[in-house]
C-alpha positions in Angstrom: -76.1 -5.2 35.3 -72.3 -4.9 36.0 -70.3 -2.4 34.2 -67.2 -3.7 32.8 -64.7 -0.5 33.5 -63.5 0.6 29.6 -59.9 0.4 28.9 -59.9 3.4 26.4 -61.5 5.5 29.1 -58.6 4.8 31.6 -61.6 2.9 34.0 -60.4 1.7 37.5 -63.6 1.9 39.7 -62.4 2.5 43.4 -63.7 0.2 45.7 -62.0 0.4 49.4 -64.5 1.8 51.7 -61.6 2.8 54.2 -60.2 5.0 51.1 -63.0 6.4 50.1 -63.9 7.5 53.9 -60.4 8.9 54.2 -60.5 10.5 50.6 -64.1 12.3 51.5 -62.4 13.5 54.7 -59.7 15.0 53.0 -61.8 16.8 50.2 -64.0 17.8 53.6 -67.3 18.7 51.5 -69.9 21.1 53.4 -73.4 21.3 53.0 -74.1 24.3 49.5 -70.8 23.8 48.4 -70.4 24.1 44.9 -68.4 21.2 43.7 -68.0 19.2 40.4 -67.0 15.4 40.6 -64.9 14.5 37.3 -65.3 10.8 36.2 -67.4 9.9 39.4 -67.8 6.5 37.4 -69.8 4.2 39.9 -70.4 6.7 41.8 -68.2 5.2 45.1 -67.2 9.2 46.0 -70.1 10.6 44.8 -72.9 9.2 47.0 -70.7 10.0 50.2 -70.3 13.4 48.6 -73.5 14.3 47.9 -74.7 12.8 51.2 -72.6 15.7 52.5 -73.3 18.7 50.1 -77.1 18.0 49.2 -75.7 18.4 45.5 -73.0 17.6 43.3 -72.5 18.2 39.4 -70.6 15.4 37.9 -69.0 15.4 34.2 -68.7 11.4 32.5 -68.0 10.8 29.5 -69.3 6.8 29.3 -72.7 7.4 27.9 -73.7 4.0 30.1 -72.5 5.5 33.2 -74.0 9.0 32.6 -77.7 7.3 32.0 -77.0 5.5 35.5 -76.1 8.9 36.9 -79.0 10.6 35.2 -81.6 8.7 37.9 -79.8 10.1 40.6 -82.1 13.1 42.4 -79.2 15.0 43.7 -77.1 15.1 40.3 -76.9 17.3 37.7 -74.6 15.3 35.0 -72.5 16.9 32.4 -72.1 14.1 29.7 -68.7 14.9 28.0 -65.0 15.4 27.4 -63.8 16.8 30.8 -61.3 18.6 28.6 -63.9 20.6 26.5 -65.8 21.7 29.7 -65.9 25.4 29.8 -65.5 25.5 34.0 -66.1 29.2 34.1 -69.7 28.9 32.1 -70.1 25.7 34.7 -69.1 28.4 37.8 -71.7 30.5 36.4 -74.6 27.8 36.1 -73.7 26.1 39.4 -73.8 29.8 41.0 -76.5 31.6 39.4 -78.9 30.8 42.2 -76.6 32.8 44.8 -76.2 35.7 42.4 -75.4 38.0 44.9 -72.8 35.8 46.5 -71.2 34.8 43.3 -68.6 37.4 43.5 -67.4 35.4 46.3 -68.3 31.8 45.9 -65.8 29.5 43.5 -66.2 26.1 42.6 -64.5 23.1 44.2 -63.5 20.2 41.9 -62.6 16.8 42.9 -61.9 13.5 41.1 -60.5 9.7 40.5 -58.7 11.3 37.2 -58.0 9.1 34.0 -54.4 8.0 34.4 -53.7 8.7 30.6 -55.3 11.8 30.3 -54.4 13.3 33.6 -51.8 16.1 32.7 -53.8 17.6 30.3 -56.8 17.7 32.5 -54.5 19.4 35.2 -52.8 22.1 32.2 -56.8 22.6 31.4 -58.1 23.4 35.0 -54.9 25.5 35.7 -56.2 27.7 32.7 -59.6 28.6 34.4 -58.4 28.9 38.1 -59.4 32.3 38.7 -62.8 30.5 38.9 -61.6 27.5 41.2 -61.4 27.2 45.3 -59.5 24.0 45.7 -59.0 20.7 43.7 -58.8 17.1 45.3 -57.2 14.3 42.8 -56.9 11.0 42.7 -53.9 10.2 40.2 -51.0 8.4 39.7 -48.5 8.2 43.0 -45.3 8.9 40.6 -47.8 12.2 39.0 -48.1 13.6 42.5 -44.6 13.2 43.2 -43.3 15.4 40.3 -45.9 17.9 41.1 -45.4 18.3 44.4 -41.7 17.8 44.2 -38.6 20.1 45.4 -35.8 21.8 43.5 -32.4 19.4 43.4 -34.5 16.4 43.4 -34.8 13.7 40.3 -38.9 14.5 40.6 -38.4 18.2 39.9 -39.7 18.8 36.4 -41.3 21.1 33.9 -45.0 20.3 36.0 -43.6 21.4 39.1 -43.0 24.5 38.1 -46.1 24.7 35.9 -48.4 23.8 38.8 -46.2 25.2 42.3 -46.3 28.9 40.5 -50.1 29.1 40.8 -51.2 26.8 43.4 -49.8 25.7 47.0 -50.3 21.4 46.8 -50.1 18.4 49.3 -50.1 14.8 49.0 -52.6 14.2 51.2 -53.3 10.4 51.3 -51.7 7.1 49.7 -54.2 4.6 47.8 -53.0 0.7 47.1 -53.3 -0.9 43.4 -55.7 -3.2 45.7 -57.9 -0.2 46.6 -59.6 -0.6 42.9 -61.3 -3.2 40.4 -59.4 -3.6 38.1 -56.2 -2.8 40.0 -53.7 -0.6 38.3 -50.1 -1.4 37.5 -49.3 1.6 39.3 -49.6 3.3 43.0 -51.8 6.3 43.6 -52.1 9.2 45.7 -54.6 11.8 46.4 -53.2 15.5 45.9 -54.7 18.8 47.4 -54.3 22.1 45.0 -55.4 25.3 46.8 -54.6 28.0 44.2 -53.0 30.6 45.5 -55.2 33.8 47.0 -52.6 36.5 45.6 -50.6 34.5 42.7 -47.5 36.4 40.5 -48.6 38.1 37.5 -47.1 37.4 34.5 -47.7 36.1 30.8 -48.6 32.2 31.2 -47.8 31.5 27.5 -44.0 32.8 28.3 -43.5 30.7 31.4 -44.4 28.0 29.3 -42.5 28.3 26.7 -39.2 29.3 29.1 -39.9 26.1 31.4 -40.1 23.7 28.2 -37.1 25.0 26.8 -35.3 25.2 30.1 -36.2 21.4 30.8 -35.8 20.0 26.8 -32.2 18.7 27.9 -32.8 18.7 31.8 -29.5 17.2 31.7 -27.4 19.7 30.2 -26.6 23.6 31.9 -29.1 26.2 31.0 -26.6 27.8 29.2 -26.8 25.2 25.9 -30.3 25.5 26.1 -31.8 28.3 27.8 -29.4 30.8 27.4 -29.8 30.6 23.3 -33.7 31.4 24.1 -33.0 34.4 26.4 -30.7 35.4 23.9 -32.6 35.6 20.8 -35.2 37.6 23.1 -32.8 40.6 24.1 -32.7 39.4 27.8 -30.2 41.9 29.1 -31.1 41.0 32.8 -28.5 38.3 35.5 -29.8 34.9 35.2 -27.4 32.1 36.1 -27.4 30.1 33.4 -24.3 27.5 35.3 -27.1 25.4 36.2 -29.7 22.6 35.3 -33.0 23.2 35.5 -33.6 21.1 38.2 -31.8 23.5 39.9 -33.7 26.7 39.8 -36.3 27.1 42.2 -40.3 27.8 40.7 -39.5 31.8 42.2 -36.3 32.5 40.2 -38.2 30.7 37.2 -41.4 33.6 37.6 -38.9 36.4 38.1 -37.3 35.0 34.8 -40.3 35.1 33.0 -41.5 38.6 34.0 -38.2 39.9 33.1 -38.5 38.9 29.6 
């Protein structure tokens, strides 16, 4: 029986073998890999995936899809909300049988991401990194470019700086409207997110808060906007505050936020 894709779950099943052959190559799975498929809906990535690997764990949320998925030998399927999926607990489960090699093994994570939901999914993962080797995406062409994006440029936004301070990322391959059934309104991409192997320590919760603020009026100089924050928290240190946000490379915003 056909599955008709599911509007609230953000469904567009991808179809294009070409993609899906260049997408696989990308992600470049290798036989006892550890890697988690989110959404694998019709499973178009997952059966070249698992061809590759010997075993994948997938997480759906359609209960239809998941019972399809269930009578698949080489799946283990973890039916729920990708954004209540405890990925450490998963690293542990998926790893156990390596025990001694956990220490060194991470998870790899890959996905044709729900167009709605995908921020939050991203803002989720980026909290449980530390157990994470690389991420492969399929999202939105217009998300990819304001993660990926460069200082001074109209792309340059609050998740560029959220995302470029904790991983090193690539748009690795463009996908057509045409690639999918239904097509979306919208280009795609497929983005590569290697977290990065010695990353700045600091307090996540105040880069947060000091990106938001800083980009809550990206139009206006730091000064009406930042420069009230930094004050009411004693910050005695040099920041130039002359300048939009858009301006201020992710490096000056970390030294920022480890200052304070």
């Amino acid at each position: 029986m056909k599955h008709i894709a599911r509007k609230r779950f953000g469904q567009h099943f991808l179809t294009d073998g070409g993609i899906i052959d260049a997408i696989v190559d990308a992600i470049h799975p290798e036989p006892g890999q550890a890697m988690v498929e989110i959404g694998p809906g019709l499973a178009a990535l997952t059966q070249p995936l698992v061809e590759r690997l010997g075993h994948l764990s997938v997480i759906e949320l359609d209960r239809d899809l998941a019972v399809r998925l269930r009578e698949h030998p080489h799946l283990s399927v973890v039916e729920s909300d990708v954004l209540k999926v405890d990925f450490r607990a998963l690293a542990t489960q998926m790893l156990a049988p390596t025990a001694e090699a956990a220490p060194l093994q991470k998870i790899r994570v890959v996905g044709n991401l729900p167009y709605n939901i995908s921020t939050p999914i991203l803002f989720h993962l980026l909290a449980q990194v530390d157990v994470i080797e690389d991420q492969h995406f399929m999202l939105q062409k217009e998300v990819i470019d304001r993660m990926v994006a460069q200082p001074a440029t109209s792309d340059y936004s609050r998740l560029s700086v959220m995302l470029q301070w904790r991983y090193d990322m690539a748009n690795v391959l463009f996908v057509p409207p045409e690639s999918f059934d239904p097509p979306p309104r919208v280009d795609s991409a497929v983005v590569r997110m290697v977290p990065l192997a010695t990353p700045p320590v600091l307090h996540v919760k105040t880069l947060e808060t000091l990106v938001q603020v800083a980009f809550s009026q990206r139009r206006k100089i730091l000064r009406n906007t930042l420069g009230k924050w930094l004050d009411e928290k004693g910050f005695a240190g040099h920041f130039d505050l002359q300048r939009r946000a858009e301006e201020v490379p992710v490096a000056e915003f970390v030294a920022l936020a480890q200052a304070v």
